[in-house]
C-alpha positions as a Markdown table, in Angstrom:
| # | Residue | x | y | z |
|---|---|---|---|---|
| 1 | Unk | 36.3 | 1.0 | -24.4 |
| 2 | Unk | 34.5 | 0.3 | -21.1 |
| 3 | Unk | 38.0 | -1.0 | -19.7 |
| 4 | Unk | 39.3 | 2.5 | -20.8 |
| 5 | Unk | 36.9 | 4.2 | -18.8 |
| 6 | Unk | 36.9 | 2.2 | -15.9 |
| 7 | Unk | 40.4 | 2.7 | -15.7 |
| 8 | Unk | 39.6 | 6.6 | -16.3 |
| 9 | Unk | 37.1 | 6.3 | -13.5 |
| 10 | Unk | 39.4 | 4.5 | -11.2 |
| 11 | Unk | 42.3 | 6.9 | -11.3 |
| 12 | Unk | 40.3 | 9.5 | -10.5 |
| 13 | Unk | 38.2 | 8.2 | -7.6 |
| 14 | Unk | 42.2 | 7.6 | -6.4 |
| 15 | Unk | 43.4 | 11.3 | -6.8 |
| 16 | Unk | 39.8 | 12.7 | -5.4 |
| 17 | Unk | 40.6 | 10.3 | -2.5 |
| 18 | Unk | 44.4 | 11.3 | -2.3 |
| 19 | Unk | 43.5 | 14.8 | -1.8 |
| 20 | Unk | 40.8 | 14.2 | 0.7 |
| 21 | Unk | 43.8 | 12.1 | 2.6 |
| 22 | Unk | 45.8 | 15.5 | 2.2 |
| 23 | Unk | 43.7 | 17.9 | 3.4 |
| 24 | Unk | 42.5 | 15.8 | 6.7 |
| 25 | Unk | 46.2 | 16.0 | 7.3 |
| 26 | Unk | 46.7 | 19.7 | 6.7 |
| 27 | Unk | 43.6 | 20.2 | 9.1 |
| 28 | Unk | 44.9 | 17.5 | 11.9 |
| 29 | Unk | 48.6 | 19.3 | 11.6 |
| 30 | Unk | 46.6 | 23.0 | 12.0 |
| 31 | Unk | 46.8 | 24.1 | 8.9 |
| 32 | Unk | 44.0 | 26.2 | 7.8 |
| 33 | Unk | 42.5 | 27.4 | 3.9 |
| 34 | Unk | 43.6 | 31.1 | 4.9 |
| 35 | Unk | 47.1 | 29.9 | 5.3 |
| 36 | Unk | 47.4 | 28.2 | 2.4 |
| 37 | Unk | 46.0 | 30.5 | 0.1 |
| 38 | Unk | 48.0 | 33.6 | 1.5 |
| 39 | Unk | 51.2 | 31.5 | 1.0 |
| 40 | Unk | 50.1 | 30.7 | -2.4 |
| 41 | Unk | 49.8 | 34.6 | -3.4 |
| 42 | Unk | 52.2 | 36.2 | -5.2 |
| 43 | Unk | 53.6 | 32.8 | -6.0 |
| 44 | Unk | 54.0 | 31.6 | -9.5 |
| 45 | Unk | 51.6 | 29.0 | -9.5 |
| 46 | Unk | 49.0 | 31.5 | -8.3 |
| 47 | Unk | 49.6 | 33.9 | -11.4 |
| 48 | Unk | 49.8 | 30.9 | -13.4 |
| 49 | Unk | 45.8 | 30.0 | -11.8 |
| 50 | Unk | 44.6 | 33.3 | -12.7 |
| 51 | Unk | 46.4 | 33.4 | -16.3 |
| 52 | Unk | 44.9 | 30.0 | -16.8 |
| 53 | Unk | 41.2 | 31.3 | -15.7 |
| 54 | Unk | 41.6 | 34.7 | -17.9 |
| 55 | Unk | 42.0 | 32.6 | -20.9 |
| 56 | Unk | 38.9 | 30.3 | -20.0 |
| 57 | Unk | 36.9 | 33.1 | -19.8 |
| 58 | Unk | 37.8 | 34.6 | -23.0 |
| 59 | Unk | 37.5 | 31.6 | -24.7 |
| 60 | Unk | 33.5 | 30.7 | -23.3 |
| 61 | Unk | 32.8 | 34.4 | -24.3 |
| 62 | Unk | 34.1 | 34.4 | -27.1 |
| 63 | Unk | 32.9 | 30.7 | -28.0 |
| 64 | Unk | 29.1 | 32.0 | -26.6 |
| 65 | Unk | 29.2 | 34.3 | -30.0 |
| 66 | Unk | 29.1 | 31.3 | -32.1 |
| 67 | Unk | 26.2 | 29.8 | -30.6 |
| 68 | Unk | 22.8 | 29.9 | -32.2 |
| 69 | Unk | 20.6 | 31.5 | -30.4 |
C-alpha cells in the first residue's frame, strides 16, 4: 500500500510540476490569464467546467441535508 501511494504522490508532484513548466512558458511567450480565459469562453470545454461545477453544487447541497446536525 505505501508503494501505491508513493506512486500516487509521485505522479502528481509530476503533473503539479508539468503545469508550473506550462504556465512559465505561456507567461515568457506573453501570454496572459485574460487571454486564456476569454479564448476558453463560449468553448465546449468551458460549458463542460460550468456543467461539471453545477452538478457539484447540487450534490454538496443536497448531500448537506443528510448530515446530522
Amino acid at each position: 500500500m505505501k508503494k501505491g501511494w508513493r506512486f500516487v504522490l509521485t505522479l502528481v508532484l509530476i503533473l503539479v510540476l508539468l503545469g508550473a513548466v506550462a504556465v512559465g512558458v505561456g507567461f515568457l511567450t506573453g501570454s496572459s490569464f485574460e487571454k486564456a480565459y476569454n479564448g476558453l469562453v463560449g468553448s465546449p470545454v468551458f460549458t463542460f467546467i460550468n456543467t461539471m461545477i453545477g452538478y457539484w453544487n447540487q450534490f454538496v447541497d443536497s448531500w448537506s441535508t443528510w448530515l446530522p446536525v
